[in-house]
ZAMARGU-4260 file (C-alpha; in steps of 0.2 Angstrom, whole numbers, plus 5000, padded with zeros to 4 digits):
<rodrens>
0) 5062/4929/5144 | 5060/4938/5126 | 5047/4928/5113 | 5062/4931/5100 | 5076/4920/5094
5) 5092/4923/5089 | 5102/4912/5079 | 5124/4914/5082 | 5132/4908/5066 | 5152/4909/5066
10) 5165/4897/5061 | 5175/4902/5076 | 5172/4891/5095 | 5181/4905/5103 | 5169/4921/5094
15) 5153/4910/5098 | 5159/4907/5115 | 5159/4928/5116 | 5143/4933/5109 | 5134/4917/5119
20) 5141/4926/5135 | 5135/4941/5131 | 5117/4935/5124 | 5115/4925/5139 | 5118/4939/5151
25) 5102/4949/5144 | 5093/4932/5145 | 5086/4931/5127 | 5084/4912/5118 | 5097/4906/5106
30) 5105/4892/5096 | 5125/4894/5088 | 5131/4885/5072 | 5148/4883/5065 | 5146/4886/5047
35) 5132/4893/5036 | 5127/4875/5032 | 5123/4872/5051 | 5115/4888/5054 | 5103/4883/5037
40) 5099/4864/5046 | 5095/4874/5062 | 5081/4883/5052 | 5072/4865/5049 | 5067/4864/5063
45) 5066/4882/5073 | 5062/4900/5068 | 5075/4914/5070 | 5070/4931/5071 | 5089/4936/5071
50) 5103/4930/5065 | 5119/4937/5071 | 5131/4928/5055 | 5150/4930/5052 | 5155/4937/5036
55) 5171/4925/5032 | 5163/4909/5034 | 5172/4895/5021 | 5159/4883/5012 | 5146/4896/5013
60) 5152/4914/5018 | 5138/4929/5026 | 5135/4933/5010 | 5127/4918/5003 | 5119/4914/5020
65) 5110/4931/5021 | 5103/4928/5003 | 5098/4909/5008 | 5088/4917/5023 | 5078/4931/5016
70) 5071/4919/5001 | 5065/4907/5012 | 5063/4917/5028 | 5062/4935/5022 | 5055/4945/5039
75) 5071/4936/5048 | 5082/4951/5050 | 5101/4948/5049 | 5118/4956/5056 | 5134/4955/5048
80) 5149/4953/5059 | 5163/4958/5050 | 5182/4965/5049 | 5188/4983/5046 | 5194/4979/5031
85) 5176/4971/5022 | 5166/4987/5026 | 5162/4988/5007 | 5155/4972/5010 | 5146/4973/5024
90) 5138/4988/5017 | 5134/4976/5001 | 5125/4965/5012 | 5113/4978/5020 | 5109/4982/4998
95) 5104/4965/4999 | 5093/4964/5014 | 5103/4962/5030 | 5097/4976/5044 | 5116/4982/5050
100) 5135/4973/5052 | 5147/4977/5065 | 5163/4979/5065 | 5177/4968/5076 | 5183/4970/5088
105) 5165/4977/5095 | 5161/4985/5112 | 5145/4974/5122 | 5134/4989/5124 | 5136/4988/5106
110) 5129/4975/5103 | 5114/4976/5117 | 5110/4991/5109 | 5108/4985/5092 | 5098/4970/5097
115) 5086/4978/5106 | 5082/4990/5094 | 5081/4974/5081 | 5069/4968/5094 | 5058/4985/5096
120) 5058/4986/5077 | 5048/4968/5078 | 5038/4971/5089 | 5032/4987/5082 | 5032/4977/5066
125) 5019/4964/5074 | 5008/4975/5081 | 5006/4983/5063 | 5000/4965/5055 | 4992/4962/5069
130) 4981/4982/5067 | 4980/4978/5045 | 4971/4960/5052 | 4959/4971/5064 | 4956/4982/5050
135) 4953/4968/5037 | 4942/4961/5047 | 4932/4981/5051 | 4930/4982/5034 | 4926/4966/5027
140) 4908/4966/5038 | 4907/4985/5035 | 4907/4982/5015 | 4892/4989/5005 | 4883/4973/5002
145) 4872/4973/4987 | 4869/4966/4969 | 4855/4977/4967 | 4852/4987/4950 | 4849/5003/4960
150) 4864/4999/4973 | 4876/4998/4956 | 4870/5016/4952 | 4876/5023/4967 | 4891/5016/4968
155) 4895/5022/4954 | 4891/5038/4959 | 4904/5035/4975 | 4917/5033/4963 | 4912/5049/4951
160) 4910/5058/4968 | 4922/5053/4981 | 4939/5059/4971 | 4929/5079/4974 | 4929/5089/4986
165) 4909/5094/4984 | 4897/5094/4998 | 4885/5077/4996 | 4868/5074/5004 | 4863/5055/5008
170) 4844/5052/5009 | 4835/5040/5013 | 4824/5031/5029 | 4832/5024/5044 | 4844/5009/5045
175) 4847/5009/5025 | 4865/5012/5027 | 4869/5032/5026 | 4882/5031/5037 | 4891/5018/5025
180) 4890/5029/5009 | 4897/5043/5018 | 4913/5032/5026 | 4913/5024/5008 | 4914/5040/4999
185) 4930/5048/5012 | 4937/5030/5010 | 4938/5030/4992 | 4944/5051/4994 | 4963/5058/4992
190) 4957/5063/5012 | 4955/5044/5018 | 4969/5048/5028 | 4963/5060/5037 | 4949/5062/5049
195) 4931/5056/5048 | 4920/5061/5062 | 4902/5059/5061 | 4889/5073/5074 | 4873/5065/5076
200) 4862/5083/5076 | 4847/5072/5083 | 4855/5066/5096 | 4859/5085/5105 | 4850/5099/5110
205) 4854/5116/5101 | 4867/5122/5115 | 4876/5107/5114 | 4876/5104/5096 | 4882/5122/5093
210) 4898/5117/5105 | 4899/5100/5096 | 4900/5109/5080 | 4911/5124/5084 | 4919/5120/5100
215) 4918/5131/5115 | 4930/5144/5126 | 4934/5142/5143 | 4917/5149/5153 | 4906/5151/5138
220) 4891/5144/5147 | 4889/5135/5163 | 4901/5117/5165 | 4912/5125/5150 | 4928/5122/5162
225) 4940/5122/5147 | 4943/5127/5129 | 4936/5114/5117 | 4940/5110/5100 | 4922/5107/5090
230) 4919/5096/5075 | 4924/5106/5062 | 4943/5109/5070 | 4944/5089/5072 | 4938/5085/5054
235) 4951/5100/5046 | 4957/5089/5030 | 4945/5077/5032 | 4927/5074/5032 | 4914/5080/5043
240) 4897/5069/5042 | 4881/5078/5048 | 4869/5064/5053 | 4850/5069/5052 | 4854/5087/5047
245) 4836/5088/5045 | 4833/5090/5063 | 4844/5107/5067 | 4837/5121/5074 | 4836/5137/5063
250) 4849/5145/5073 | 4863/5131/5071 | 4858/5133/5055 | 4863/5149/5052 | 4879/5145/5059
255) 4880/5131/5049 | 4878/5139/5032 | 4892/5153/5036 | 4904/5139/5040 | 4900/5128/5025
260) 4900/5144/5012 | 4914/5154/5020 | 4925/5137/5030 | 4928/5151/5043 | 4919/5150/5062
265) 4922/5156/5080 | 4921/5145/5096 | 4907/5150/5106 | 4913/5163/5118 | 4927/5166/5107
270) 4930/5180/5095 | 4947/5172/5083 | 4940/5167/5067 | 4946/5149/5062 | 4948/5143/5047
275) 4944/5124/5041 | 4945/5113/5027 | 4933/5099/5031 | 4923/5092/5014 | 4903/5092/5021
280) 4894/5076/5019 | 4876/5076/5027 | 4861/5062/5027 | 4845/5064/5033 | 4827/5055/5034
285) 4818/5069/5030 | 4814/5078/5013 | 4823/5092/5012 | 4814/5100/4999 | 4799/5097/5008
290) 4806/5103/5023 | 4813/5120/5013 | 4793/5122/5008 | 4785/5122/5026 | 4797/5133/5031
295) 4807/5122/5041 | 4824/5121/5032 | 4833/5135/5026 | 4832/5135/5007 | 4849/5141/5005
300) 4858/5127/5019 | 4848/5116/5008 | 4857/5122/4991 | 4872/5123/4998 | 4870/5103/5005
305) 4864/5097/4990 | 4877/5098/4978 | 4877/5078/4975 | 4864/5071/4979 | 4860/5052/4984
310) 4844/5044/4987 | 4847/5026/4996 | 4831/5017/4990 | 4823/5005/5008 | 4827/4986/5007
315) 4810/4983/5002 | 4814/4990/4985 | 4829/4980/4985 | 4822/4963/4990 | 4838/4954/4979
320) 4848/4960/4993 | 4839/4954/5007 | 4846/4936/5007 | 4862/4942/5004 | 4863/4953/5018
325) 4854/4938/5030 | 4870/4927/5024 | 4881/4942/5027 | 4878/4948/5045 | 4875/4928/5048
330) 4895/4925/5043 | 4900/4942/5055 | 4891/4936/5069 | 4894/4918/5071 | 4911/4921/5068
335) 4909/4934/5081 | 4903/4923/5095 | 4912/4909/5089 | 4897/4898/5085 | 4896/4884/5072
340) 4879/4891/5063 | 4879/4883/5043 | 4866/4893/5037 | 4847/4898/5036 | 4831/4886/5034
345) 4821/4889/5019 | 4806/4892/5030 | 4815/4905/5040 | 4824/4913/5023 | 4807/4913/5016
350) 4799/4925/5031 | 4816/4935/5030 | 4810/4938/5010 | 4793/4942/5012 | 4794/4954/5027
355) 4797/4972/5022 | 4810/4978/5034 | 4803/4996/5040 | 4818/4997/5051 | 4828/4992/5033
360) 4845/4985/5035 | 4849/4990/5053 | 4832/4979/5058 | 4839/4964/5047 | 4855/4965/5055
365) 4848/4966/5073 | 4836/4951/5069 | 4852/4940/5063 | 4863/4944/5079 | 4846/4940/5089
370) 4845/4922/5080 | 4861/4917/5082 | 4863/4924/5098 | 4849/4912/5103 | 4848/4897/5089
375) 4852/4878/5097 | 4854/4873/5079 | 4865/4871/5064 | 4855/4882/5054 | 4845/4897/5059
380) 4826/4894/5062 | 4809/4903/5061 | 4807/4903/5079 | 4825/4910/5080 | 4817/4924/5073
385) 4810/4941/5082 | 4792/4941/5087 | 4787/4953/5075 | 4793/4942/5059 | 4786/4927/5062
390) 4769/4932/5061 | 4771/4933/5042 | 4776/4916/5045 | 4758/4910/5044 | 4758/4915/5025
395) 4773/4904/5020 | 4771/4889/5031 | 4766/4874/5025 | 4745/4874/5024 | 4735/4857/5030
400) 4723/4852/5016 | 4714/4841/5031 | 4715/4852/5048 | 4715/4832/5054 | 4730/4826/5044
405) 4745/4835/5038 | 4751/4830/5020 | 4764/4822/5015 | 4781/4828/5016 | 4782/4828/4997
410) 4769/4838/4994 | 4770/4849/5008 | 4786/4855/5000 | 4781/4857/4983 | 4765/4870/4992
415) 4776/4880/5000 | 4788/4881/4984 | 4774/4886/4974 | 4769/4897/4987 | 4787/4908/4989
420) 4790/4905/4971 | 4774/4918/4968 | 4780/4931/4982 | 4796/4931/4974 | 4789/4935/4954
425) 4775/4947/4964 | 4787/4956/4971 | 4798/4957/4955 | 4784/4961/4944 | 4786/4945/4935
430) 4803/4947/4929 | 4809/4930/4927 | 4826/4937/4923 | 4826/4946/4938 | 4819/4934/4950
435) 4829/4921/4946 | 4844/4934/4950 | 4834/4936/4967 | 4831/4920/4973 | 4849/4914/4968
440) 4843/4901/4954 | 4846/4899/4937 | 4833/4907/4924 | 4831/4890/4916 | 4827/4881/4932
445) 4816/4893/4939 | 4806/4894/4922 | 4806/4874/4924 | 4797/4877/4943 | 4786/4888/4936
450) 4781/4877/4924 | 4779/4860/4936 | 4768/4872/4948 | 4757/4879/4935 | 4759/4898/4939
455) 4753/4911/4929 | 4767/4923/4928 | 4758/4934/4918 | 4746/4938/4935 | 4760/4948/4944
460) 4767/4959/4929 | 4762/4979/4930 | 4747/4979/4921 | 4738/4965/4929 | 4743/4973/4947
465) 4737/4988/4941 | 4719/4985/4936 | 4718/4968/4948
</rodrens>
């Protein structure tokens, strides 16, 4: 039996009787009423997906039940049933939202054929709400989180860059989020559209990244059973990202330059010249300029990458984002696994903090999963934690003033205070302003802390680091 509903309204027993027959026969759900009133009272207590509704109805003619159904229910499609001589109505009612009318008398294929369309057009319609909520949710965890003052900069040089058509270059170390500028930057482009397809060039040896790139003929080298389209083709209109760029061989990159300045290349084994339109965004770990010195990077591949380019400073230098990242990746994966997790200790927030993430934001996000994959509690812990952070641990936790006797809970948490309190302006050079931001507190509280601990905020600004 079909999920959908279909409401018969007609003020005539012997038109019901007709359509009831012929709904019944493709056994699809309904209800009948004798008026528009009746059909209105069914909709208290049921959903219609389709109304089938005569047009002279007294009390309350199609009409006025059509407009009464799309204010309240307005994805509830409606047919008009109706006489030869009210076609200038009918034709008023589908200006006011109803999806068709037909005409009396009516042939029965007529009408199957209608409502099964109506039903194919709500299914299809489903499935759309159903893909925008799948997408919604894609990119609400694939979001750009940051507050941080060198974060702001490059978004703004997303927005200045992404509406062009000019070839950017993303550096930066592993795990800091590349990959996000560059989908960012086609996202926010006339080409959003269109394709993005990413080529790791790290991932493949030079053969294979040539045919990744360029595609390949039938028997161009051994296991080339069929014509292949390569990157370029697939990303035509779109946006072609080159991943670790830096790690191409000097041959691919030959290649890669004529195909970049001229937007022109052959297939391997082919000799048509193909023409493509795909905007270049690469990334790479390396220094390129660096790279160009020793030899190892074409100097002019390098120009002609570096048009726009962005440097994605490590989480390290970015240490404001850190807990908001934590809380981030902590919403996507217990709603992920379905798992009631409230939040983070402060212990365990306070190693998050302090570590430096080499492995940047990828390590922080692989460290969240891991906690609340494996956490018993309410709130993620410090021995939910990998291995590797909660070493630091030791320099956070709560010390014993007698090896014999711990202290009082009290002051146990006024120590540790005091103790993240002085990473947290270390690390922000002793901006209070700045730290505050950081750690999420107001600037008058944390002045207030400062004051009740007794630290010495002038310790950690750049000229007492410098010659300490």
């Amino acid at each position: 039996m079909n999920d959908n509903r279909i409401l018969l309204v007609d003020d005539s027993a012997e038109n019901l009787e007709l359509l009831s027959v012929l709904i019944e026969r493709n056994d699809w759900d309904y209800d009948t009423a004798d008026s528009g009133i009746s059909a209105l009272r069914k909709f208290e207590n049921n959903y219609y997906n389709l109304v089938l509704a005569d047009l002279m109805m007294p009390q309350m003619n199609g009409l006025e039940l059509l407009d009464r159904i799309k204010e309240v229910w307005p994805a509830t499609e409606v047919v008009i049933i109706t006489a030869h001589g009210s076609i200038p109505t009918a034709i008023e009612a589908i200006k006011k939202g109803a999806y068709s009318y037909l005409l009396r008398p009516f042939e029965p294929d007529e009408v199957v054929l209608m409502i099964k369309k109506i039903f194919e057009l709500l299914k299809i319609r489903s499935e759309n709400e159903m893909l925008r909520e799948e997408l919604s949710r894609i990119l609400k965890f694939e979001t750009i989180i940051s507050k941080s003052f060198t974060m702001k900069k490059i978004f703004g040089l997303i927005d200045s860059v992404a509406p062009t058509n000019s070839t950017v270059l993303i550096q930066g170390e592993s795990g800091v989020g590349k990959e996000l500028i560059a989908k960012a930057i086609h996202n926010q482009s006339p080409r959003a559209n269109q394709p993005f397809i990413k080529v790791s060039c790290a991932a493949l040896p030079e053969m294979l990244l040539e045919s990744e790139l360029f595609g390949h003929e039938k028997g161009a080298f051994t296991g080339a059973v069929g014509m292949r389209k390569g990157r370029f083709e697939l990303a035509d209109n779109g946006t072609l990202f080159l991943d670790e760029i830096g790690e191409i061989s000097q041959s691919v990159q030959v290649k890669l330059l004529r195909a970049i300045q001229e937007l022109e290349f052959e297939r391997i084994g082919g000799t048509r010249t193909l023409k493509t339109n795909a905007r270049i965004i690469s990334a790479t770990n390396k220094n390129l300029a660096e790279e160009v010195k020793k030899g190892a990077f074409r100097e002019d591949l390098f120009y002609r990458l570096n048009v726009i380019a962005m440097e994605v400073p490590p989480l390290r230098e970015r240490a404001e984002d850190i807990a908001l990242l934590a809380y981030h990746f902590l919403e996507k994966y217990s709603t992920e696994m379905n798992k009631d997790i409230s939040g983070i200790s402060d212990e365990a927030l306070a190693v998050i903090a302090g570590y430096t993430w080499p492995g940047n934001v990828r390590e922080l996000q692989n460290a969240i999963e891991r906690a609340v994959v494996l956490t018993k509690n309410k709130a993620i812990e410090i021995e939910d934690l990998p291995d590797n952070i909660r070493p630091l641990a030791t320099s956070v936790i709560i010390p014993e003033d007698d090896p014999e006797e711990m202290p009082p809970l009290r002051k146990a948490k006024s120590i540790w205070e005091k103790s993240y309190l002085e990473k947290a302006l270390l690390r922000h050079k002793g901006n209070i302003s700045r730290t505050a931001e950081a750690i999420e507190l107001a600037r008058k509280n944390l002045q207030d802390k400062i004051k009740q601990h007794g630290i010495d905020t002038s310790r950690f600004t750049n000229k007492q680091i410098g010659t300490g």
